[in-house]
C-alpha positions in Angstrom: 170.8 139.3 -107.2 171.0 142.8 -108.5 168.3 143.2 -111.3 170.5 145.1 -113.7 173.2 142.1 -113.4 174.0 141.4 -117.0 175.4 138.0 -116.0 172.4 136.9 -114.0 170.9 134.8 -117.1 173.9 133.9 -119.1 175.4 130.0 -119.5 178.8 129.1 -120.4 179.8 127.5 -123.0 178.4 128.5 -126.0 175.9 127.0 -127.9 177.8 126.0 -130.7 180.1 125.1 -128.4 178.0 122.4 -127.4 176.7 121.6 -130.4 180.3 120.9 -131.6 180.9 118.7 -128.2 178.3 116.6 -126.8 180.1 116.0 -124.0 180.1 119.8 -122.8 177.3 120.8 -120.6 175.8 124.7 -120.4 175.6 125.9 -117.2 175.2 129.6 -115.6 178.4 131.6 -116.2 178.3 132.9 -112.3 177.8 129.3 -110.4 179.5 127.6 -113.3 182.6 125.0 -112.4 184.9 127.2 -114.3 184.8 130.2 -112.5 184.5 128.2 -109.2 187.5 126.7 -110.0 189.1 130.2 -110.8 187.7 131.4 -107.2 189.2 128.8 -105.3 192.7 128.9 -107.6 192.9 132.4 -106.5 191.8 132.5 -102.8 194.4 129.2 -102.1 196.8 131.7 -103.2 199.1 134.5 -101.6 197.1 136.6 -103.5 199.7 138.9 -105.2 199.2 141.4 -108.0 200.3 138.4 -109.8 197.5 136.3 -108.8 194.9 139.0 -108.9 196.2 139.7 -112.9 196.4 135.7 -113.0 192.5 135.6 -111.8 191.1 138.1 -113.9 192.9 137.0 -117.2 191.4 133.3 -116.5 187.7 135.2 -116.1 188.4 137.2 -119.4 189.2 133.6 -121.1 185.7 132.1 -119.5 184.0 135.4 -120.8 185.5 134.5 -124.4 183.9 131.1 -124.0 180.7 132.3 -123.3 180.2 135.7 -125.9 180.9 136.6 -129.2 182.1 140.2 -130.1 179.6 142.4 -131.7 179.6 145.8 -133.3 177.6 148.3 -132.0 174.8 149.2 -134.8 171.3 150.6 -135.6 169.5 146.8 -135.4 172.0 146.2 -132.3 169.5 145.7 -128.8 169.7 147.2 -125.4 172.1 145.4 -122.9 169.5 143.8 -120.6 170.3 140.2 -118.6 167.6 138.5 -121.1 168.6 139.8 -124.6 172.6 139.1 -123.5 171.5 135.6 -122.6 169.6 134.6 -126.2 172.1 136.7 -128.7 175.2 135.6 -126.7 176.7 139.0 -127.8 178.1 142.1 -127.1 180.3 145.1 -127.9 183.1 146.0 -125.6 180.9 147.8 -123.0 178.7 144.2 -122.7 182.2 141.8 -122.1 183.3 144.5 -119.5 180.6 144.7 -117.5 179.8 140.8 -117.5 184.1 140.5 -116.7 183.3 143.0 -113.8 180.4 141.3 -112.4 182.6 138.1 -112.5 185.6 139.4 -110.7 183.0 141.2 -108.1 182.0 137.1 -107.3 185.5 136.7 -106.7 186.4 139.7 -104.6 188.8 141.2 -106.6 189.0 144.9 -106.5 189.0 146.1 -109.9 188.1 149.4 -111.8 186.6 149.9 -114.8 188.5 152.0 -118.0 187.2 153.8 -121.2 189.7 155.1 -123.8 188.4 156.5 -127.2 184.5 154.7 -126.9 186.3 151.5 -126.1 185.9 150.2 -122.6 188.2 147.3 -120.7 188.8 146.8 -117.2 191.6 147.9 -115.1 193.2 147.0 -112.1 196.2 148.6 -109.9 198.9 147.5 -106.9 199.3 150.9 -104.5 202.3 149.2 -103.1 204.6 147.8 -106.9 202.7 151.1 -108.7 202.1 148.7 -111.4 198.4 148.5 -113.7 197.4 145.9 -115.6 194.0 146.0 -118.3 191.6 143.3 -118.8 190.1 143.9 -122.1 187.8 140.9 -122.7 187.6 140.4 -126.6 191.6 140.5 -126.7 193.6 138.2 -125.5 196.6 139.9 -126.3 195.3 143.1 -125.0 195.0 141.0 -120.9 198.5 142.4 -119.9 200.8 144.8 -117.9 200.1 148.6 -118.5 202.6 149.7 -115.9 204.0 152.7 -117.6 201.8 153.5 -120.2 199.2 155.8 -117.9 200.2 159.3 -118.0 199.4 161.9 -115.4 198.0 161.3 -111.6 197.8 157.8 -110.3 193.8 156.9 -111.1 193.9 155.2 -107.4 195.1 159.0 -105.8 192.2 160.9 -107.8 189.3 158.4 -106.7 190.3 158.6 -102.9 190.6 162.3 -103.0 186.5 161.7 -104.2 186.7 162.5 -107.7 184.0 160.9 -109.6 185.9 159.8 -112.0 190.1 159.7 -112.6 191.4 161.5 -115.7 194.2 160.3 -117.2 196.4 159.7 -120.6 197.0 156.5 -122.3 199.9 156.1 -124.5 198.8 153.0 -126.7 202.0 152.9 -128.6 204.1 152.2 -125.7 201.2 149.5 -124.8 201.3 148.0 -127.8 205.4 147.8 -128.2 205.3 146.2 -124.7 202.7 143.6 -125.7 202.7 142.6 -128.9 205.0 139.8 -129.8 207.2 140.3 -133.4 204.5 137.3 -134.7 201.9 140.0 -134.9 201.8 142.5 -137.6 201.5 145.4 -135.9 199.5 147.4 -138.6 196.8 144.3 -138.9 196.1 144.3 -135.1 195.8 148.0 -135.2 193.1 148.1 -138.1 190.5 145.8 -136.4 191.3 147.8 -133.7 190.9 151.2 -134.3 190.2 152.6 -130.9 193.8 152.0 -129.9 194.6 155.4 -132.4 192.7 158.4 -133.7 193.5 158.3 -137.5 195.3 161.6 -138.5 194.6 162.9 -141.6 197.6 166.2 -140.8 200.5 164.5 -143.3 203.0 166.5 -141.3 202.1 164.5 -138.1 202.1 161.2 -140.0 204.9 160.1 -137.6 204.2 161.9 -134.6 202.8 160.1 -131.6 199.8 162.5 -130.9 197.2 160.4 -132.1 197.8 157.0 -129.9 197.5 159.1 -126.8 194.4 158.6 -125.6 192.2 160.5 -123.2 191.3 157.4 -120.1 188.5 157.8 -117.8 188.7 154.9 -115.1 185.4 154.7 -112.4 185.3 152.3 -109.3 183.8 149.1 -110.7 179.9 149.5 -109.4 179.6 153.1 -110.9 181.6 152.4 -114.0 179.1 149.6 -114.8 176.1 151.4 -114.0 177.7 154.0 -116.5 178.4 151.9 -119.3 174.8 150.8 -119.2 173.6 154.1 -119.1 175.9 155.2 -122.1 175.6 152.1 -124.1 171.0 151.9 -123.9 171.0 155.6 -124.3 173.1 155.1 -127.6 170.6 152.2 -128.7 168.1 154.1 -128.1 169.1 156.9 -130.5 169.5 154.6 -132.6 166.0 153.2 -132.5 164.7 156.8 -132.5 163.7 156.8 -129.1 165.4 160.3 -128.7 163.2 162.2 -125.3 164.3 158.0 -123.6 167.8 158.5 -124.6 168.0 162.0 -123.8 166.2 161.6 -120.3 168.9 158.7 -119.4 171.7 161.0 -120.2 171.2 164.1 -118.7 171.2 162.3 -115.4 174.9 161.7 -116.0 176.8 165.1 -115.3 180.5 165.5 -114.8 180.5 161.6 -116.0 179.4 161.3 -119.6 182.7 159.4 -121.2 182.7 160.2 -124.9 184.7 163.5 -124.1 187.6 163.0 -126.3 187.8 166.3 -129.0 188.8 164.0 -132.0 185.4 161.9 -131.6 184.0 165.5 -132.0 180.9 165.0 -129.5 179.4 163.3 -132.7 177.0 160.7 -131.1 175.5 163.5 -128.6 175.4 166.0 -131.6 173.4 163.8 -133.2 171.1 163.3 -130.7 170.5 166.9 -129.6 169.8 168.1 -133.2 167.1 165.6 -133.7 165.8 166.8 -130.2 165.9 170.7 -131.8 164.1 169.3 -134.8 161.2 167.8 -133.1 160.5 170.8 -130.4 162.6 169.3 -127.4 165.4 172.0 -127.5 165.0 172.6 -123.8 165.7 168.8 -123.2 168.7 169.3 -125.7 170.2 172.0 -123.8 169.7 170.3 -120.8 171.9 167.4 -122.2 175.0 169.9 -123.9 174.6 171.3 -119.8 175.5 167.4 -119.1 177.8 167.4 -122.0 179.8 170.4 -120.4 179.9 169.5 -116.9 181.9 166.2 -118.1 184.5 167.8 -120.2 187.8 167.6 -118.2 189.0 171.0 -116.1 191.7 171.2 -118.8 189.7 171.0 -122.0 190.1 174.1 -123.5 189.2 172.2 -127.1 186.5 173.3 -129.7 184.1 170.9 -127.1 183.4 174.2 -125.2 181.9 175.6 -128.0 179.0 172.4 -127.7 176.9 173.8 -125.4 176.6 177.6 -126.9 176.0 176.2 -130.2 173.1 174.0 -128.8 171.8 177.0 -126.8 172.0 179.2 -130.6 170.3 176.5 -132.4 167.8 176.3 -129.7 167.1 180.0 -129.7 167.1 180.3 -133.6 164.1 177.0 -133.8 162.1 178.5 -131.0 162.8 182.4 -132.0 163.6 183.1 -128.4 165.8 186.0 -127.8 166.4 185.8 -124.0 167.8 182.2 -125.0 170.2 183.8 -127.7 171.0 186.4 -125.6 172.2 183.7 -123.0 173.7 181.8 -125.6 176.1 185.2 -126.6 176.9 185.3 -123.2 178.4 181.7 -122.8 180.1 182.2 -126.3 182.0 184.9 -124.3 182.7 183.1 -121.5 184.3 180.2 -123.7 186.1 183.1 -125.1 187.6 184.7 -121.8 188.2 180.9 -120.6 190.3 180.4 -123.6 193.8 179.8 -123.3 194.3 179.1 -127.1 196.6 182.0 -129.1 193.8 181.1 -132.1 190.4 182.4 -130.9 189.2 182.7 -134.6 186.4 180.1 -134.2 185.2 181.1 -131.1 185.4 185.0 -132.4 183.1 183.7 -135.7 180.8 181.9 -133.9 180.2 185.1 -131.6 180.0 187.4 -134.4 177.3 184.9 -136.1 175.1 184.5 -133.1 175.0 188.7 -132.5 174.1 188.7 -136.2 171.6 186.1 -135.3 169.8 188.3 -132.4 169.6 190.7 -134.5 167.8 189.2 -137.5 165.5 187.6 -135.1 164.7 191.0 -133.4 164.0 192.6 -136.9 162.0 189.1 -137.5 160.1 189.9 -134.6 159.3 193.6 -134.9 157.6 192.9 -138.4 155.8 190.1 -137.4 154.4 192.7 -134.5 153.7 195.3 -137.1 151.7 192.9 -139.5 
């Protein structure tokens, strides 16, 4: 079995579970009776979109059996088979890869979605055009998406050998579909704020802007790989362990997932200004270069700005002029690139780092002279 397997050590049901029911009995989630059952439900089947939706909604229920939902925080561990096992927790990126590993025992093709730091998994019939999500923690949220996916089919971008498919998700529509007049609306919406940006513009208060959601969606072995990568690299920011997290990101080029403009590249901010603080800027430049080979071809979004802004705070720490010089150049480049009537930003920032250059040359010439 595949070492990174997060499955591979977990047992269904529950402790407390068991604690509650001595007549239960604990046994490994992937060779359990449960999911056997589930395996031999489905292949006795025709096996329609229907079953394969029927399939992977019945392994979502086993997965609910067998984790609890947790936040993602600074005291929060890696995602490793052994630490999964003993907490019996995860966030969102945890109960889709274990969900994923499930349905890969099952043979059922499925794909693996990430929408506004949330992550669910996704599958899709080429012959009814229909999608349906799996996302684990919500039972309500194990239903149709036909029709809520804007832009190319995700199935026509992968098979033309993109890495990855870029596309929109409109959650309002999903959640007008889906949710039943029992539930209030508003209360699902506020324990689950990655379904909508929050918009602070009172002018757009009713527009429809902010539920649309920017949707990444990998094949399922890659997508999990990805998530792991994303999720330890996060934990081990967290932790402090900033060269480890940085190392394990700027592997990831033209795949890092936490693109979207409204999240405001906070997370990898963060990480590359502690990297500039303790004398790694080359390594932080290194992962804005990862940063910027992710962004989609039609981000034209202050995001562009990341990696020039990393490359100027680089320069200024290390009093390198070549580096600024480099970074003026790619401030221009954003510039010419941009297809935005208001170019103020960009303009300032230029203006700042050629005021930059030259305070550090001045810098430099005096410290020569003395």
């Amino acid at each position: 079995m595949d070492e990174r397997c997060l499955a591979s050590q977990l047992l269904t049901p529950k402790r407390r579970f068991v604690e509650q029911d001595d007549s239960l009995q604990r046994e490994p989630l992937l060779e359990s009776q449960q999911l056997r059952l589930i395996r031999a439900t489905y292949e006795q089947s025709p096996k329609t979109f229907d079953d394969i939706t029927e399939a992977a909604t019945s392994v979502a229920h086993l997965i609910r059996q067998t984790l609890d939902f947790a936040s993602t925080g600074s005291l929060s561990p890696a995602l490793e088979p052994e630490t999964i096992a003993e907490t019996e927790a995860a966030n969102c990126f945890g109960h889709t890869i274990v969900a994923s590993e499930c349905l890969e025992e099952l043979g059922i093709e499925h794909f693996i979605s990430y929408a506004n730091q949330h992550a669910f998994v996704t599958l899709f019939d080429r012959q009814s055009d229909r999608s349906f999500m799996i996302d684990v923690v919500t039972k309500e949220l194990c239903c149709e998406m036909t029709g809520t996916i804007g832009r190319q089919n995700p199935l026509d971008q992968l098979c033309r050998g993109q890495l990855r498919a870029e596309n929109s998700l409109f959650t309002d529509d999903l959640l007008l579909r889906q949710l039943p007049p029992s539930i209030n609306r508003e209360d699902f919406l506020a324990v689950r704020e990655w379904l909508r940006f929050p918009d602070n513009q009172f002018e757009h208060r009713d527009s429809r802007r902010e539920s649309i959601l920017q949707m990444f969606t990998l094949p399922s072995i890659p997508g999990r790989l990805l998530l792991l990568d994303e999720y330890n690299a996060q934990i081990d920011r967290l932790h402090g362990r900033y060269k480890e997290a940085a190392d394990t990101l700027v592997d990831l080029p033209g795949l890092y997932l936490d693109v979207d403009p409204r999240n405001n590249l906070e997370e990898v901010g963060r990480l590359c200004e502690q990297l500039i603080k303790r004398g790694c800027g080359e390594l932080a430049i290194e992962v804005a270069r990862m940063v910027n080979e992710s962004l989609p071809d039609d981000d034209h979004s202050k995001t562009k700005l990341f990696l020039p802004d990393i490359m100027r705070k680089t320069a200024k720490s290390m009093s390198d002029v070549k580096l600024l010089k480099e970074a003026i150049e790619e401030y221009k480049r954003v510039l010419k690139d941009s297809r935005s009537r208001n170019t103020n930003l960009i303009e300032g920032k230029l203006r700042a780092a050629r005021r930059d250059l030259g305070q550090l040359v001045v810098k430099l010439a005096n410290n020569n002279h003395q």
